[in-house]
VOKEPA-20204 format. One record per residue: residue number from 1; x, y, z of N, C-alpha, C in turn. Coordinates in steps of 0.2 Angstrom, whole numbers. Layout:
BEGIN
NUM X Y Z X Y Z X Y Z
...
REM end
This chain:
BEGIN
1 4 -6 0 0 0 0 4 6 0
2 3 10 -3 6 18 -5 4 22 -2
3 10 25 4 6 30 9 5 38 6
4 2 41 8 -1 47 6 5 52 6
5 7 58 4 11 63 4 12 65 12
6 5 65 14 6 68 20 8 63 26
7 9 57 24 8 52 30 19 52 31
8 20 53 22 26 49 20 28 60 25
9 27 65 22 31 69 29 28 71 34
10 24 66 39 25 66 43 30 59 47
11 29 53 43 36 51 44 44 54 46
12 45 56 39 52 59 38 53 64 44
13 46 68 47 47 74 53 48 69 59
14 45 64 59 45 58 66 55 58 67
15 55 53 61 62 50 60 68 57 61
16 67 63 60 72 68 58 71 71 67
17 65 71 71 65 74 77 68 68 82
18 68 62 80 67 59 85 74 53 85
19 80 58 80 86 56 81 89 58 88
20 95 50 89 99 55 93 102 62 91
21 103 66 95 106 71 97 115 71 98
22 119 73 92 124 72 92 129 77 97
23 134 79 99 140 84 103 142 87 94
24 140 94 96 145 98 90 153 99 92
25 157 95 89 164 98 93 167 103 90
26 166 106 83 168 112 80 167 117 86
27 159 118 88 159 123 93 162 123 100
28 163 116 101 167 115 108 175 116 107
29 176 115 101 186 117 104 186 124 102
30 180 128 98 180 136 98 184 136 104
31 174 137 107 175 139 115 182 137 119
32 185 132 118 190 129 121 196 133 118
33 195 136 113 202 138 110 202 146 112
34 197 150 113 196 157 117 196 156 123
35 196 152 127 196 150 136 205 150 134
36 206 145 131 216 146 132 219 152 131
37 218 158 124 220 162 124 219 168 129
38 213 167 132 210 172 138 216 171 145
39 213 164 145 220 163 150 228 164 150
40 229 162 145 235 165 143 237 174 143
41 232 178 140 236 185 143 234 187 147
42 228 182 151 226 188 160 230 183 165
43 234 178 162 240 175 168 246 179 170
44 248 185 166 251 188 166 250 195 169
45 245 196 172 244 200 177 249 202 183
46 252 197 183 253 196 191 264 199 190
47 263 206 194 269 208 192 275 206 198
48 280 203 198 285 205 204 292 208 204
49 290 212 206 297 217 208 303 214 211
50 309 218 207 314 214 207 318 212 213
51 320 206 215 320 204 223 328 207 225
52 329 213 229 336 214 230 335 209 239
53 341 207 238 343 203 246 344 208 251
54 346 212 250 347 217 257 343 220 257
55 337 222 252 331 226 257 325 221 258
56 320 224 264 317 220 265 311 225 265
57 306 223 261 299 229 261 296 229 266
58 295 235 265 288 235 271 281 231 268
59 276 228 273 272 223 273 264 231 273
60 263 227 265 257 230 268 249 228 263
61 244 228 264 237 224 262 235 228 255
62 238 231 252 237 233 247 237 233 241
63 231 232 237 229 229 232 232 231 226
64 231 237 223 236 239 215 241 236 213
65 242 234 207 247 232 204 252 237 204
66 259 234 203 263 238 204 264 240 195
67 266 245 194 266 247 187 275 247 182
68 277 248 177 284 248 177 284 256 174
69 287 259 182 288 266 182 296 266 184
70 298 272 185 306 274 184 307 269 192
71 313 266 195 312 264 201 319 267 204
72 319 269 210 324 272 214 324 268 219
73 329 264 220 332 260 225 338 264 231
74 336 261 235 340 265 242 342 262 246
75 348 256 243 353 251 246 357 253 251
76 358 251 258 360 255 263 364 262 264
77 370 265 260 370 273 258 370 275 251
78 370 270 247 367 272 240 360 269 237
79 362 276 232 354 275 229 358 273 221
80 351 268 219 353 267 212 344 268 208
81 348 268 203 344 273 198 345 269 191
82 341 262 190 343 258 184 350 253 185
83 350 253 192 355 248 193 363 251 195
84 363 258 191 370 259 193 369 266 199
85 375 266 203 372 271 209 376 278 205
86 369 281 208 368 288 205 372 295 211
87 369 291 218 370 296 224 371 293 230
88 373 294 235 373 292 241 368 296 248
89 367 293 252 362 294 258 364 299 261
90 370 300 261 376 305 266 376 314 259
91 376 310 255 377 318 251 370 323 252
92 367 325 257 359 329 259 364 335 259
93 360 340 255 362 346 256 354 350 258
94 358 357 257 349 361 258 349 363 252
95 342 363 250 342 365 245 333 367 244
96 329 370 237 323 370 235 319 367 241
97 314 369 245 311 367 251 312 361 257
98 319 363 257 321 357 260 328 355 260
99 329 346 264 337 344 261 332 341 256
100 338 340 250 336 336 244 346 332 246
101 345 328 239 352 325 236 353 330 229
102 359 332 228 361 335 222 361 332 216
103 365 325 217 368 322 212 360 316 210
104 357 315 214 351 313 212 346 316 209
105 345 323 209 339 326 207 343 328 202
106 350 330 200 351 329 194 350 325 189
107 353 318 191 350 314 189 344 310 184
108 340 313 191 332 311 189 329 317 184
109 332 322 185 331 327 181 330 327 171
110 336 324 171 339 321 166 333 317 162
111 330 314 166 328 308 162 319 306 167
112 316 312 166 310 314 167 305 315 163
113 298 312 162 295 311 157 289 318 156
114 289 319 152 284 325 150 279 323 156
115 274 331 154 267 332 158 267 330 166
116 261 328 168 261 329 176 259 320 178
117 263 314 173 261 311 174 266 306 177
118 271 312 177 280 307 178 278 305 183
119 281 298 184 279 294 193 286 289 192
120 287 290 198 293 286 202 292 281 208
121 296 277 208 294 271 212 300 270 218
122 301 271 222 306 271 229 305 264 233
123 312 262 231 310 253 235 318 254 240
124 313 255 246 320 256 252 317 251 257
125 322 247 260 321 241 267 315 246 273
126 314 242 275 308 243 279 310 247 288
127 316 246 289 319 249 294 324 254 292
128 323 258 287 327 265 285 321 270 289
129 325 274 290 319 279 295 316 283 289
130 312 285 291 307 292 288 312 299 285
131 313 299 290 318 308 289 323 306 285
132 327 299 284 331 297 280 329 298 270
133 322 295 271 319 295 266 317 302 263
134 315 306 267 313 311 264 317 315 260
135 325 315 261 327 319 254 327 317 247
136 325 308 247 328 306 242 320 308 238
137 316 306 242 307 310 240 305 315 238
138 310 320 243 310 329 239 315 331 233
139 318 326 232 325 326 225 321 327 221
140 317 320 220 312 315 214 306 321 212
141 303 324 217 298 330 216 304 335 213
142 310 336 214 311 344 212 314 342 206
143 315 336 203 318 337 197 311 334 192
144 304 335 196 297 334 190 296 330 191
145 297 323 195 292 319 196 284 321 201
146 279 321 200 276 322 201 271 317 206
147 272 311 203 268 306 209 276 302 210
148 275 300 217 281 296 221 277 289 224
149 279 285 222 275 277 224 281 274 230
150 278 272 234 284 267 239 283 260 238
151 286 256 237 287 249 235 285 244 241
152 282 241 241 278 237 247 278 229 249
153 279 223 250 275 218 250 270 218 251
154 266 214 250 260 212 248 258 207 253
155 252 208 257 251 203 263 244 201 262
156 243 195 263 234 196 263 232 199 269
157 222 203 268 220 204 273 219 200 278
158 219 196 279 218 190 285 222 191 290
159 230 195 287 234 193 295 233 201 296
160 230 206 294 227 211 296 233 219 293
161 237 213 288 243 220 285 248 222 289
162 249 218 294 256 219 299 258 211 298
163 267 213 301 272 207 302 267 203 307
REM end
């Protein structure tokens, strides 16, 4: 017996609805291949500063990334500036609002970046006193840096951001 047009596609819709259900893997290794590259350039986030053995940072819960700005190092009486020493702790004279360092703000002077967005970065041991710091911080402003960052470890807030 010969089934009628409508019988014969309602058939065909039965049998085409009522297949298994196959996995597309084209669209699965997309997805899988945007997940790898995603990962791959946000694993690079995570920046660390370069580890000197005699200094020891100060400990603190703070969240910013550190960025790669000019970095001023201030290794027991010298300071270095790109690795080679520029100035020493002992050369403080008076100068522009304050002691500054000479040979320092010269220095940084030198090699100061346009507009108001110059920033510097100060990585000094954790037990240098304050008053100590502060000419190498008033150099860095008079020769136009204009933001001054202090280099930190990183602690979670759990232990409450102290040793």
């Amino acid at each position: 017996m010969k089934a009628s047009r409508r019988a014969r596609r309602i058939q065909r819709h039965y049998r085409r609805m009522n297949r298994p259900g196959g996995l597309n893997l084209t669209a699965l290794m997309d997805i899988f291949t945007i997940l790898v590259f995603f990962l791959m350039v946000n694993s690079s986030d995570v920046q660390v500063l370069q580890e000197d053995s005699d200094i020891q940072l100060p400990r603190s819960a703070a969240e910013q990334v550190p960025e790669s700005i000019l970095r001023v190092v201030v290794a027991d009486e010298s300071i270095l500036v790109g690795g080679s020493e520029v100035a020493r702790l002992d050369g403080v004279t008076e100068g522009k609002g304050g002691e500054i360092i000479a040979d320092l703000q010269a220095h940084l002077a030198g090699s100061v970046e346009s507009g108001d967005k110059a920033r510097a970065m100060i990585v000094a041991d954790r037990n240098l006193d304050y008053a100590r710091l502060r000419p190498v911080m008033r150099s860095a402003v008079n020769a136009g840096y204009t933001r001054i960052h202090l280099a930190v470890e990183s602690t979670p807030e759990s232990e409450g951001g102290r040793p």
